[in-house]
N, C-alpha and C positions, 0 to 999 in steps of 0.2 A: 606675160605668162605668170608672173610672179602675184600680180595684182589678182588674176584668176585664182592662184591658190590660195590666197590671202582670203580670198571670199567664198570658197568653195563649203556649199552645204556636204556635211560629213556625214557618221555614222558609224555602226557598228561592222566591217566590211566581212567580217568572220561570220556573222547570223545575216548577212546580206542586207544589213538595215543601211551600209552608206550610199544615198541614192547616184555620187559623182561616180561612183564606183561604180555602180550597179548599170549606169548610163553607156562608161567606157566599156561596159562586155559587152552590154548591146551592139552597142557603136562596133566593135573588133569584129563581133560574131557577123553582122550584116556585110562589112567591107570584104572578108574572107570567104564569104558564101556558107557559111558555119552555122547551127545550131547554137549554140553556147558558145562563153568565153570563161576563162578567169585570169584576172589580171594578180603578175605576180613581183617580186621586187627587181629582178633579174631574169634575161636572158639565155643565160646559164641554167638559171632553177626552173623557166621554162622545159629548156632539153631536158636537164634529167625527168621532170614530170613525167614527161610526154613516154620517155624511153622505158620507165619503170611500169608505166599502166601498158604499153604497147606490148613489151615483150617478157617473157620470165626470168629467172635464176637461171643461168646457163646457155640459154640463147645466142642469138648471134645476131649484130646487126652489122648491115654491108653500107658502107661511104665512103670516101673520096677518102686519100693519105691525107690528106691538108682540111680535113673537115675541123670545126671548131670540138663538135665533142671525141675527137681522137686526140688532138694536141694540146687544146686550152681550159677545159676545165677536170685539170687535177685528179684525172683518172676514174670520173665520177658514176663514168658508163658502169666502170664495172665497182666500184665502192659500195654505189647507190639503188642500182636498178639487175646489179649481178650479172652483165649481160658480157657475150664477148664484141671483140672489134671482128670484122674482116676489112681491110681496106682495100682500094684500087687506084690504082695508078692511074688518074685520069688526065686531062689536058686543062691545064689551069684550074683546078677541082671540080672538074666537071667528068665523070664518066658516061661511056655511051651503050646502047643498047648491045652490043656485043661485046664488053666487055662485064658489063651485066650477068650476062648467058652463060658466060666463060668461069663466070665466080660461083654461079650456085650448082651445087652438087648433089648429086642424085640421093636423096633422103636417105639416111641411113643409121640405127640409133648409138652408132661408137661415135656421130659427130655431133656435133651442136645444131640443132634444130637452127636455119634460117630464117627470123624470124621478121627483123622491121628492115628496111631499107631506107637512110639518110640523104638528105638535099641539102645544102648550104646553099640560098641565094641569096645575095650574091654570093660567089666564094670569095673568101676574104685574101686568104693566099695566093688565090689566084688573079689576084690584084683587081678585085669589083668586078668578076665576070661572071656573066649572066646567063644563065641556063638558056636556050631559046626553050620556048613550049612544044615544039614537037619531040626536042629531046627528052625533057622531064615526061609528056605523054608516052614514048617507048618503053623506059626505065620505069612507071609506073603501071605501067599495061605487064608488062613481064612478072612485078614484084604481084601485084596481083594475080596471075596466073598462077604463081607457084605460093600462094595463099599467107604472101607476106603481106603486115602491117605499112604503113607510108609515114613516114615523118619529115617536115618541110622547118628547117632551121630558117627564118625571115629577118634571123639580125637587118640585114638591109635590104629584104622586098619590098620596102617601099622607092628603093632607089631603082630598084630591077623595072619596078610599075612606073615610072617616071621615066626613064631612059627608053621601055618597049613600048611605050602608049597602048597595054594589055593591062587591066582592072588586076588588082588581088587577090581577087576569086580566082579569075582565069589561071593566074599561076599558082593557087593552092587546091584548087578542085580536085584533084587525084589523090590527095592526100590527105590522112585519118587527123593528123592532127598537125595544126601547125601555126606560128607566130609571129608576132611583130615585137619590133623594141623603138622604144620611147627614148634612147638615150642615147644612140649614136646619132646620125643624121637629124632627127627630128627635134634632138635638143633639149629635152623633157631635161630634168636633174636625175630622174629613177625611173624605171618600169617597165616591165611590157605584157605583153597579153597571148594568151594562149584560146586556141579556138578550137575545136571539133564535135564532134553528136555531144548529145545530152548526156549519155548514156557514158559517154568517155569523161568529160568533165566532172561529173561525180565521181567518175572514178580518180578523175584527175585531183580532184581536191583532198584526197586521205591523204596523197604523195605530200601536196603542198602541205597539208596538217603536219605532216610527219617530219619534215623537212625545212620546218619553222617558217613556214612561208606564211601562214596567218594571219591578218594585221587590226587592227582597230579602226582610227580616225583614216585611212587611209584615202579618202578623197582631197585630200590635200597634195597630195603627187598625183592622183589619178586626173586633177585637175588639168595638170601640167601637161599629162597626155592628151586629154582631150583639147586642149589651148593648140600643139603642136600640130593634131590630128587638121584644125581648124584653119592654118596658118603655114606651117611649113615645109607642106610635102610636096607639091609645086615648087617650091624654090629650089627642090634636090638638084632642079636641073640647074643651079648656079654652081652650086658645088662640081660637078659633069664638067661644066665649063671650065673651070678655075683648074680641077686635075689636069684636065688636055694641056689649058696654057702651061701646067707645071710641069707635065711631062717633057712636055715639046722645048722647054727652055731646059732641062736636066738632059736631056738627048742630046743639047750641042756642048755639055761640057768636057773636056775630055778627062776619060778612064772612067765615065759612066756607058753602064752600057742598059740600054733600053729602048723599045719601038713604042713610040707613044701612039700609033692606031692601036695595041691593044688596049690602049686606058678604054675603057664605057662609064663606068660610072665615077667613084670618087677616091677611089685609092690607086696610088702610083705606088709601086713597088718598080725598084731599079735595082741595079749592082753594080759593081766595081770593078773595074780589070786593076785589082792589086800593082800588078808588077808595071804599071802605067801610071797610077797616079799616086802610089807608092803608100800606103794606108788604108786599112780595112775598115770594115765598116762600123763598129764600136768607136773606132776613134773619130771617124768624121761626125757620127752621131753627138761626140763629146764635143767636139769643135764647133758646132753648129747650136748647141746647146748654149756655149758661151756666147752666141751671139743672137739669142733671145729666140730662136727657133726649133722647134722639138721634133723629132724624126726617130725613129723604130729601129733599130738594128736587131738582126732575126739570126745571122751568124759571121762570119767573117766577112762576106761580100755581100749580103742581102739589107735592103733598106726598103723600109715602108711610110709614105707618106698620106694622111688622111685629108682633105677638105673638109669644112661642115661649115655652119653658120657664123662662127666666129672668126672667120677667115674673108675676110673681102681682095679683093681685086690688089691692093697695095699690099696684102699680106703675100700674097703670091710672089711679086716683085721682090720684098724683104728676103722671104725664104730660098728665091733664086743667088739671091747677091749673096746671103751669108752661106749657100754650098759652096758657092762659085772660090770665093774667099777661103772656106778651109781648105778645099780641094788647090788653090794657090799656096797655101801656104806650106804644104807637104814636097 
């Protein structure tokens, strides 16, 4: 990958003269079933794009409590794009078509016009769990009925399309705009790409204008995506692998508590019965840390663990031994 960026013909990526660049929106736009792409530095500045052209000042968009843009980017729904939250309570951040039905309200102008309706796939909280497509087709058939926008967060659709042997279109079809990331799973160092009509992407680009999203020589990281695109999306199903084996050994230690059939794709999230193995989850995360192994702690008893390419088969091993070890040592 590196040796790819090293050699990647550039360009001007703002007046669309970098052709690496210019390659990767093709590339994104085609895999997603899309018109257009534009590739942006982050995943993050993806969602807000998307959110600011989708909906207006005052809006309202409906997604899961555990969505990425309700908890993890810094309030940016409404900073950025003026919009409000409505969330729901879904089952591992997935909600369903009845409670869909249940959240939108009969139009009326003392509320906020409902406006986009949000997907996380995977949901990340929901420890890598994958929308099935009949469900996202309900939730998408509804939001359309009552003449909402669609927006598909893809941080790791490419592990959703790996794990369902269903293409990227199939699970982005329904929806106005939506993306991929270059920098979890697939390994890139930076990026990812935003796809929908033409017609959206210009509009998408004033947001990114605005928002400093811009860039120059920028075939040099879009290299890197395109290298990934070529190389590591098939192997997601190691990572798949690697979670299970790490679930299924986290499941026999005691005062963790966890069912490793919910793993599907590559994040384990587990928890702790406190009063069992006597330490919350910040300090095992500390524990664990001294002994060359990195792991999420989310609040007292919540723990989040990711797979990806850098992780082989003896890393799993290591990372068993040294929970096992601080969870001993408490």
């Amino acid at each position: 990958m590196r040796q790819a960026m090293a050699a990647a013909e550039v360009g001007d990526e703002a007046a669309f003269e970098d052709p690496t660049v210019n390659a990767l929106c093709a590339r994104v736009a085609d895999l997603l079933g899309k018109e257009a792409a534009l590739f942006a530095p982050s995943g993050t500045q993806c969602n807000q794009i998307a959110l600011s052209v989708l909906g207006r000042p005052g809006e309202e968009v409906v997604c899961d409590r555990t969505a990425h843009i309700a908890c993890f980017e810094a309030g940016g729904v409404a900073a950025n794009a003026g919009l409000n939250l409505l969330t729901l309570d879904g089952n591992r951040g997935r909600f369903n078509a009845r409670q869909l039905e249940a959240a939108l309200r009969t139009p009326m102008r003392q509320a906020p016009r409902q406006a986009v309706l949000g997907v996380e796939q995977t949901s990340n909280l929901g420890g890598g769990a994958i929308w099935p497509l009949q469900q996202l087709d309900a939730v998408c058939a509804i939001a359309r009925d009552r003449g909402m926008s669609t927006h598909l967060d893809g941080a790791r659709l490419m592990n959703a399309v790996v794990a369902s042997g269903e293409s990227a279109a199939r699970h982005a079809r329904d929806f106005d705009s939506a993306w991929i990331d270059f920098s979890k799973g697939l390994g890139a160092p930076v990026g990812a790409a935003l796809a929908g009509s033409r017609e959206f992407i210009d509009r998408a680009w004033v947001v990114k204008q605005r928002l400093g999203g811009a860039m120059r020589q920028a075939g040099i990281v879009a290299a890197g995506a395109l290298y990934a695109l070529d190389h590591h999306v098939e192997r997601l199903s190691e990572d798949h692998r690697r979670a299970q084996r790490l679930a299924a050994g986290l499941a026999g230690l005691p005062g963790v508590v966890l069912d490793p059939t919910l793993v599907e794709t590559n994040i384990v999230i587990f928890r702790l019965d406190v009063a069992r193995c006597g330490l919350e989850a910040p300090e095992l995360a500390r524990r664990v840390d001294e002994r060359g192994v990195r792991i999420g702690a989310f609040d007292a008893t919540t723990l989040r663990a990711v797979t990806h390419l850098d992780i082989d088969d003896a890393g799993i091993e290591t990372a068993l031994t040294a929970i096992a070890d601080a969870l001993g040592d408490s």
